[in-house]
Biopython code that builds the backbone (N, CA, C, O; Angstrom):
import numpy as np
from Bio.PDB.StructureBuilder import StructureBuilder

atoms = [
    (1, "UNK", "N", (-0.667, 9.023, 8.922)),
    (1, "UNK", "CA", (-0.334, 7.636, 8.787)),
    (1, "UNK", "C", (-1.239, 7.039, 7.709)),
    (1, "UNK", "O", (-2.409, 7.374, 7.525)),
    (2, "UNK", "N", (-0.422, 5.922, 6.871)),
    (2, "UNK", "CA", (-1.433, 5.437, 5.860)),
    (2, "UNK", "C", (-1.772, 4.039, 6.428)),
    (2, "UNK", "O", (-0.942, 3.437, 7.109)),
    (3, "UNK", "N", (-3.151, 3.452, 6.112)),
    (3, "UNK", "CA", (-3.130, 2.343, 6.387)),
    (3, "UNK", "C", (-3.408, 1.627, 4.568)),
    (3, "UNK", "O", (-3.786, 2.106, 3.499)),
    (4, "UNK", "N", (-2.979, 0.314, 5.039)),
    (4, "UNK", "CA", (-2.646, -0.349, 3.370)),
    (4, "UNK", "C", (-3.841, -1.623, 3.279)),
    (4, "UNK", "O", (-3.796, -2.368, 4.258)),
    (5, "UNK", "N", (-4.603, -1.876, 2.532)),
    (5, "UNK", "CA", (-5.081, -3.024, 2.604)),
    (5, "UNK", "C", (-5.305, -3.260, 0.898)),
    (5, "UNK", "O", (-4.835, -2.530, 0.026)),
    (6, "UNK", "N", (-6.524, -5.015, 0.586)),
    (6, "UNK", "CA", (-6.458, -5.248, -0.811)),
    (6, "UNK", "C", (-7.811, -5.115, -0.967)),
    (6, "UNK", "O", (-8.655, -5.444, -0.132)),
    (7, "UNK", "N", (-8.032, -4.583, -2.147)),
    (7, "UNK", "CA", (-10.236, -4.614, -2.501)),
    (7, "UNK", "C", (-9.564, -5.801, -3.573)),
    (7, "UNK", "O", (-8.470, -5.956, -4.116)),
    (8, "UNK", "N", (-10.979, -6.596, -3.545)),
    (8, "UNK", "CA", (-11.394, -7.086, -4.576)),
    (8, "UNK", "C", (-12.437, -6.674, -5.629)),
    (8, "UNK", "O", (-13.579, -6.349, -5.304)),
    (9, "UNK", "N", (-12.108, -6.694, -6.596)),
    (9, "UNK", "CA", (-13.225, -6.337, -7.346)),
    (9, "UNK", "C", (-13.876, -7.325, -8.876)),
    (9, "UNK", "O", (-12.902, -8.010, -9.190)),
    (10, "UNK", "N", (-14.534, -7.510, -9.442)),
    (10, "UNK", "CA", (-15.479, -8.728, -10.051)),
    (10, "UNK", "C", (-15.432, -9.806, -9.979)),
    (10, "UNK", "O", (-15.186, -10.694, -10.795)),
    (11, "UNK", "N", (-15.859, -9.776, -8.179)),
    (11, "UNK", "CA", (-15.932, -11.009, -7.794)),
    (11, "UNK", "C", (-14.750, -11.846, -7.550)),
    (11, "UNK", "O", (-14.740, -13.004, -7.967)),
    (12, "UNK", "N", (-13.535, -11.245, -6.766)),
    (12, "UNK", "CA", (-12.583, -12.013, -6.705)),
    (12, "UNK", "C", (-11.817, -12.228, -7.550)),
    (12, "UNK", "O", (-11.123, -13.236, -7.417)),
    (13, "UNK", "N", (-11.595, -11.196, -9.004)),
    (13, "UNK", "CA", (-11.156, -12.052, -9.996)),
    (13, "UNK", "C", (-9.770, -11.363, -10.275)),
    (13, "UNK", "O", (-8.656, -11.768, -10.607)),
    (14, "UNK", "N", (-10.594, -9.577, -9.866)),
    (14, "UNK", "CA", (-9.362, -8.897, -9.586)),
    (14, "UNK", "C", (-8.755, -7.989, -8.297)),
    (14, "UNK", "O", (-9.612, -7.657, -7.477)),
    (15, "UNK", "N", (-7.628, -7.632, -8.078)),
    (15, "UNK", "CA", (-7.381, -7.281, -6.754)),
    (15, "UNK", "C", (-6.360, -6.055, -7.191)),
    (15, "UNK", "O", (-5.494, -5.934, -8.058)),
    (16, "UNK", "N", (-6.918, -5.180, -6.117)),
    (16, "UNK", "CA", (-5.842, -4.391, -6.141)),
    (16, "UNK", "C", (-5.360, -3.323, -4.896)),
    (16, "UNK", "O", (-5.945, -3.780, -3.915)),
    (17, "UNK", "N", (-4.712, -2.328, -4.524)),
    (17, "UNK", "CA", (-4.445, -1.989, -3.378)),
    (17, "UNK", "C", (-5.002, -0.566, -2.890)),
    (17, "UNK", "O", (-4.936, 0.425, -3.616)),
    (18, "UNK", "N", (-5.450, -0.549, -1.846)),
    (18, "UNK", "CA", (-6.302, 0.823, -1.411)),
    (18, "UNK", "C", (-5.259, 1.379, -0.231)),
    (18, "UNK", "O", (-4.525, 0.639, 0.424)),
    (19, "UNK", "N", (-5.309, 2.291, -0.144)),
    (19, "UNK", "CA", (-4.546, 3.461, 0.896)),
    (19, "UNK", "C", (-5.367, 4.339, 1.747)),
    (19, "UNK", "O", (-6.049, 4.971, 0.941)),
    (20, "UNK", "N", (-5.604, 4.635, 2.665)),
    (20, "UNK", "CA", (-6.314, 5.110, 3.748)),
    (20, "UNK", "C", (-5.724, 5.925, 4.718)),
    (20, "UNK", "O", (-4.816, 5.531, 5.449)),
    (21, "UNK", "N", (-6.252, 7.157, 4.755)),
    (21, "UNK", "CA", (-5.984, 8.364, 5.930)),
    (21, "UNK", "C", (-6.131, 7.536, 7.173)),
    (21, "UNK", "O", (-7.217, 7.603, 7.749)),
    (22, "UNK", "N", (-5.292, 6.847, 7.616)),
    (22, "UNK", "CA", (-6.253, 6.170, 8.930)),
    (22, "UNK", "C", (-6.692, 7.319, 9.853)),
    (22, "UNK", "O", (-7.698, 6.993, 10.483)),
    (23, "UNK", "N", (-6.190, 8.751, 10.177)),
    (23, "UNK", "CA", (-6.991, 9.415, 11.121)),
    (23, "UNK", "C", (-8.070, 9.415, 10.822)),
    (23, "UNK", "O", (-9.053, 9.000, 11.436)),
    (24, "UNK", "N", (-7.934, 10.141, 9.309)),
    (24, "UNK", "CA", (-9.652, 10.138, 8.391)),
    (24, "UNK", "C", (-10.520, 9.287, 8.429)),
    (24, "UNK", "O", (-11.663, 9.534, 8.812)),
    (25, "UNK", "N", (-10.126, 8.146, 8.040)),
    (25, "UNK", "CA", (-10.279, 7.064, 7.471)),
    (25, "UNK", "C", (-11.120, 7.101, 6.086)),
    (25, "UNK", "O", (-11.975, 6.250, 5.842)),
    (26, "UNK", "N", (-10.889, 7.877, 5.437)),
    (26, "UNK", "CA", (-10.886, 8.515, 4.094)),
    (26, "UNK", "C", (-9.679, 7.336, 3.244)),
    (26, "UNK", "O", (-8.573, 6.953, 3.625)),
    (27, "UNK", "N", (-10.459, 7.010, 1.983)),
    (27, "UNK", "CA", (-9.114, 6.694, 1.111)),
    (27, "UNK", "C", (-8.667, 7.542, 0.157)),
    (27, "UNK", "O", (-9.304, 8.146, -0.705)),
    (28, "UNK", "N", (-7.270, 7.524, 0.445)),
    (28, "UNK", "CA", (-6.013, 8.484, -0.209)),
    (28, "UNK", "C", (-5.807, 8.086, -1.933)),
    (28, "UNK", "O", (-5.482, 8.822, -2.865)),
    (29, "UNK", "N", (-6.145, 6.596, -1.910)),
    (29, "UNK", "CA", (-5.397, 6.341, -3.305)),
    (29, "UNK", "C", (-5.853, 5.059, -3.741)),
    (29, "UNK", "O", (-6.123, 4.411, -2.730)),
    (30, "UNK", "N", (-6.165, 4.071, -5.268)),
    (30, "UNK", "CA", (-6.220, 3.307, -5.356)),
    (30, "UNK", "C", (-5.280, 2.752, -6.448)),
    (30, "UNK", "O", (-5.279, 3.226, -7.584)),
    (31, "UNK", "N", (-4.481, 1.735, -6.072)),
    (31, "UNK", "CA", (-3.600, 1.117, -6.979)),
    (31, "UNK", "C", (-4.514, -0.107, -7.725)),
    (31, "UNK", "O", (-5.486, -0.748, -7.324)),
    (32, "UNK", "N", (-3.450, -0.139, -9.492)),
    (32, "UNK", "CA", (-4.599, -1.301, -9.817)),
    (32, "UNK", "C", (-3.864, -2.572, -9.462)),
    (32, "UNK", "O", (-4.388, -3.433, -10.169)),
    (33, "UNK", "N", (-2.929, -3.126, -8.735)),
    (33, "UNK", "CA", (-2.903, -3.998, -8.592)),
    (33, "UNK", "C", (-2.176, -4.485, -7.115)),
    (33, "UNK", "O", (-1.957, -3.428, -6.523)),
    (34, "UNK", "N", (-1.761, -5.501, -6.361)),
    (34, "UNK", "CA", (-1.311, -5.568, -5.388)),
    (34, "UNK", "C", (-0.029, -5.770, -5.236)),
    (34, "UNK", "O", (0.409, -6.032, -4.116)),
    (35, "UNK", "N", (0.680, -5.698, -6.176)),
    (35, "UNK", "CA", (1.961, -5.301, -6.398)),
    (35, "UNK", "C", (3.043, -4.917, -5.384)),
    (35, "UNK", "O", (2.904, -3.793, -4.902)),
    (36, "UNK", "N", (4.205, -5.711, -4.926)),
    (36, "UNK", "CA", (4.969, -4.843, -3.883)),
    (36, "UNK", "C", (5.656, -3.678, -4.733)),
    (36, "UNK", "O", (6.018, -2.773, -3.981)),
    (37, "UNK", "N", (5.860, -3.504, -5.685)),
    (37, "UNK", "CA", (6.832, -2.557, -7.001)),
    (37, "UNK", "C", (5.912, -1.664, -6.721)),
    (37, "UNK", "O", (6.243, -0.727, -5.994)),
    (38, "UNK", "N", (4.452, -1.747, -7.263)),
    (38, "UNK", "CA", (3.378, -0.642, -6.990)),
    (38, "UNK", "C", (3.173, 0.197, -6.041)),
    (38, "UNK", "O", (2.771, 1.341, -6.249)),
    (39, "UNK", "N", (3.410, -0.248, -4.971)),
    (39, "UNK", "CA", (3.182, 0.292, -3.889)),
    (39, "UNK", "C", (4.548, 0.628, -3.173)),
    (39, "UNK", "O", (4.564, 1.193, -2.079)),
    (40, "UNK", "N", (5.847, 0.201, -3.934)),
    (40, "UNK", "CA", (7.092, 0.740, -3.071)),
    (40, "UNK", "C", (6.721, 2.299, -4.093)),
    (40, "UNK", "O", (6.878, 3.381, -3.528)),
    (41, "UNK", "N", (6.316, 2.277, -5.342)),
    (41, "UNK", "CA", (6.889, 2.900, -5.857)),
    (41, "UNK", "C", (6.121, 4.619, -5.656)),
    (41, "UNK", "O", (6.532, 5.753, -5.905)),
    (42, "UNK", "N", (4.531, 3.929, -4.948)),
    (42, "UNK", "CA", (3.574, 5.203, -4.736)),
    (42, "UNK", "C", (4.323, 5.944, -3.473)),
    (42, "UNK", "O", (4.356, 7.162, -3.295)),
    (43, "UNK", "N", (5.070, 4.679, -2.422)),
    (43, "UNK", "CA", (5.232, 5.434, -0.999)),
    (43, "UNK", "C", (6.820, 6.506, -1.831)),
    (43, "UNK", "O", (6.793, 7.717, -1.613)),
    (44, "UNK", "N", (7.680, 6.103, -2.444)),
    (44, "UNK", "CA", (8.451, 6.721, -2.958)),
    (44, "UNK", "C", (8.080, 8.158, -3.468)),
    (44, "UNK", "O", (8.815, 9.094, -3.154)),
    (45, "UNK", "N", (7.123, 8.339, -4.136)),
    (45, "UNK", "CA", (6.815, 9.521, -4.580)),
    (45, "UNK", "C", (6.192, 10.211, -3.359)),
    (45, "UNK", "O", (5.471, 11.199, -3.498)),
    (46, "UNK", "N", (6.470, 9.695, -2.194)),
    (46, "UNK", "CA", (5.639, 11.075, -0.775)),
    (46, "UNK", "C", (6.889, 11.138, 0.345)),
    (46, "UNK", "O", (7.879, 10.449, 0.591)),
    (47, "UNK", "N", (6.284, 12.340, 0.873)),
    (47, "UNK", "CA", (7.594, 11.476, 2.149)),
    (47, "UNK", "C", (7.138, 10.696, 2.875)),
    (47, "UNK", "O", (5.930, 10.523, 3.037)),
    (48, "UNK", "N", (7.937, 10.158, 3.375)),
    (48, "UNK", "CA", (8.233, 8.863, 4.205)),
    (48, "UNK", "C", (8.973, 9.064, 5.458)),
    (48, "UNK", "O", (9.938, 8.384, 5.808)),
    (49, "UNK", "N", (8.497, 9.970, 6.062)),
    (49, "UNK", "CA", (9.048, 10.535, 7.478)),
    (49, "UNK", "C", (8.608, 9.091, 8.569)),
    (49, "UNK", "O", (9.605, 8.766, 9.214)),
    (50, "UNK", "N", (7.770, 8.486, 8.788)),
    (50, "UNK", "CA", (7.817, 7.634, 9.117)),
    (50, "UNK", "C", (7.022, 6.500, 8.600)),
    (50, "UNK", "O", (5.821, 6.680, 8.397)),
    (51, "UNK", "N", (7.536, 5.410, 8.379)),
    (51, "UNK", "CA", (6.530, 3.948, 8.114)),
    (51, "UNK", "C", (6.749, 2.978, 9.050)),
    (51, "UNK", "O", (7.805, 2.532, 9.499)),
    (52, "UNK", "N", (5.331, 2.647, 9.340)),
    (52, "UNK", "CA", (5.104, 1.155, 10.620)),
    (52, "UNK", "C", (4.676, 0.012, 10.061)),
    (52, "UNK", "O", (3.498, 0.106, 9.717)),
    (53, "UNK", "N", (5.037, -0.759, 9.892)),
    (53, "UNK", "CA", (4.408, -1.819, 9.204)),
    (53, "UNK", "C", (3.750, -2.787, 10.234)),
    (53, "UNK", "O", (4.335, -3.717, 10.789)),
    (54, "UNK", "N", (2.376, -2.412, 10.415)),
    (54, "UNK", "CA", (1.623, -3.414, 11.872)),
    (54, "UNK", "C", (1.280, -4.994, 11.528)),
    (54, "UNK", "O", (1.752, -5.905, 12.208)),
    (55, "UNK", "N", (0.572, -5.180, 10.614)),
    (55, "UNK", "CA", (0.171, -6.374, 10.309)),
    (55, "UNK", "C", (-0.174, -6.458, 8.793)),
    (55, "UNK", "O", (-0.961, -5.635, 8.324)),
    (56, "UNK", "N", (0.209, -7.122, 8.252)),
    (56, "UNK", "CA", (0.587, -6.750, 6.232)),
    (56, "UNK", "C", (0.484, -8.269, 6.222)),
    (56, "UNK", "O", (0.799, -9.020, 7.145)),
    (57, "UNK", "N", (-0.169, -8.710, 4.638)),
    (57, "UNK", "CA", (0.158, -9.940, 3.877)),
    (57, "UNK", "C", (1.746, -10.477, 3.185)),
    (57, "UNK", "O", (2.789, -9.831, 3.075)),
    (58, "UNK", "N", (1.598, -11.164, 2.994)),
    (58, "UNK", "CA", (3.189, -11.762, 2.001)),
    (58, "UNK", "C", (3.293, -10.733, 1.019)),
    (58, "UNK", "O", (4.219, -9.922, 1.000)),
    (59, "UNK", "N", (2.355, -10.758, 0.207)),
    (59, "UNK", "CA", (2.288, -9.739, -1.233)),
    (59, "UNK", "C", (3.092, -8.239, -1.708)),
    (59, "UNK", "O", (3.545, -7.705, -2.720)),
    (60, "UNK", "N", (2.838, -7.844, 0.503)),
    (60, "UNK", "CA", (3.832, -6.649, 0.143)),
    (60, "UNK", "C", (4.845, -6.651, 1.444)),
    (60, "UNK", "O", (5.557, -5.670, 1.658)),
    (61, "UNK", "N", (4.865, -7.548, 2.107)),
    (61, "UNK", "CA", (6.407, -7.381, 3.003)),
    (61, "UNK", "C", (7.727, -6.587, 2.360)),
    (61, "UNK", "O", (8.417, -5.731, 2.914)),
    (62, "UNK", "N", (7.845, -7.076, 1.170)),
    (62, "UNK", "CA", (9.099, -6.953, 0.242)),
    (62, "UNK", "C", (8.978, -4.928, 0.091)),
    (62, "UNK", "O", (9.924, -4.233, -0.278)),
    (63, "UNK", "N", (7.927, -4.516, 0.390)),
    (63, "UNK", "CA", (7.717, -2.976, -0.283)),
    (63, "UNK", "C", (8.274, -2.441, 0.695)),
    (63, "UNK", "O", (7.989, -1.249, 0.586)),
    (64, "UNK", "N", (9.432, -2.699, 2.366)),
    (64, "UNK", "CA", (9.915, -1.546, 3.229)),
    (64, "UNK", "C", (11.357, -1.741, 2.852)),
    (64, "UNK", "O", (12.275, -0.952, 3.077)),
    (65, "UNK", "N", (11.427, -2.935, 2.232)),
    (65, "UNK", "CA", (12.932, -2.986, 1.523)),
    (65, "UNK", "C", (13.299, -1.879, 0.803)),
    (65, "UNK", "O", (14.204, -1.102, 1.108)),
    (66, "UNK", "N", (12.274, -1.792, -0.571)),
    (66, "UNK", "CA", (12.259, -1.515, -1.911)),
    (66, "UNK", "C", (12.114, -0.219, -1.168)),
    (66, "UNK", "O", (12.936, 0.542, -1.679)),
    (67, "UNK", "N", (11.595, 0.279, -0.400)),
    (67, "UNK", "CA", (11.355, 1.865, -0.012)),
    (67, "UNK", "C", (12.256, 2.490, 0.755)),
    (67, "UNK", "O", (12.241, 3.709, 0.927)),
    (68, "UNK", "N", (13.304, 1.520, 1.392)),
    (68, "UNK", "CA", (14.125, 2.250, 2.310)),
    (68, "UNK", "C", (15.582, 2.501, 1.053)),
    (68, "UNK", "O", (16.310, 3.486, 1.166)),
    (69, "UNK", "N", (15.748, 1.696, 0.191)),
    (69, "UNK", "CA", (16.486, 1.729, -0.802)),
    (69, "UNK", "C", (16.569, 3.223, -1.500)),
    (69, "UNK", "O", (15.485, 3.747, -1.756)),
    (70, "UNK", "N", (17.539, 3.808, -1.764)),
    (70, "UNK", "CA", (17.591, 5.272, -2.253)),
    (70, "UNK", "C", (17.630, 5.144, -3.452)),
    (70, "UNK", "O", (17.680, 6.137, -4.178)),
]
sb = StructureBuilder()
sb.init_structure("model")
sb.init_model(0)
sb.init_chain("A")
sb.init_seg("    ")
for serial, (resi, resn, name, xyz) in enumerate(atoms, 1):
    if name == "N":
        sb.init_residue(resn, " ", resi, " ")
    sb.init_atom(name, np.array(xyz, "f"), 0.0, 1.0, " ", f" {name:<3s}", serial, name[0])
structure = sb.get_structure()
């Protein structure tokens, strides 16, 4: 399972999206930005045997659309 959250980095100025083994809790991946396109487009390139979406911001609601889309 991945878990999804946002880093900030210089000071708030920029943001972007981190990915996490949650068993691990190791991170898998860093996107440079918080992008729902970005991040439909990383889960696209893996499988996607299952996705849960528990508690997420506005920024990427739109990314289980864009991912269930063939």
């Amino acid at each position: 399972m991945v878990g999804v959250d946002e880093y900030s980095a210089r000071k708030g100025r920029h943001y972007g999206t981190v990915l996490v083994d949650v068993e691990t809790r190791r991170p898998i991946d860093l996107l440079p930005d918080r992008e729902a396109l970005s991040l439909a487009a990383w889960l696209a390139l893996r499988a996607r045997a299952w996705l849960a979406p528990v508690c997420f911001e506005a920024w990427f609601r739109s990314v289980f659309t864009f991912a269930d889309q063939p």
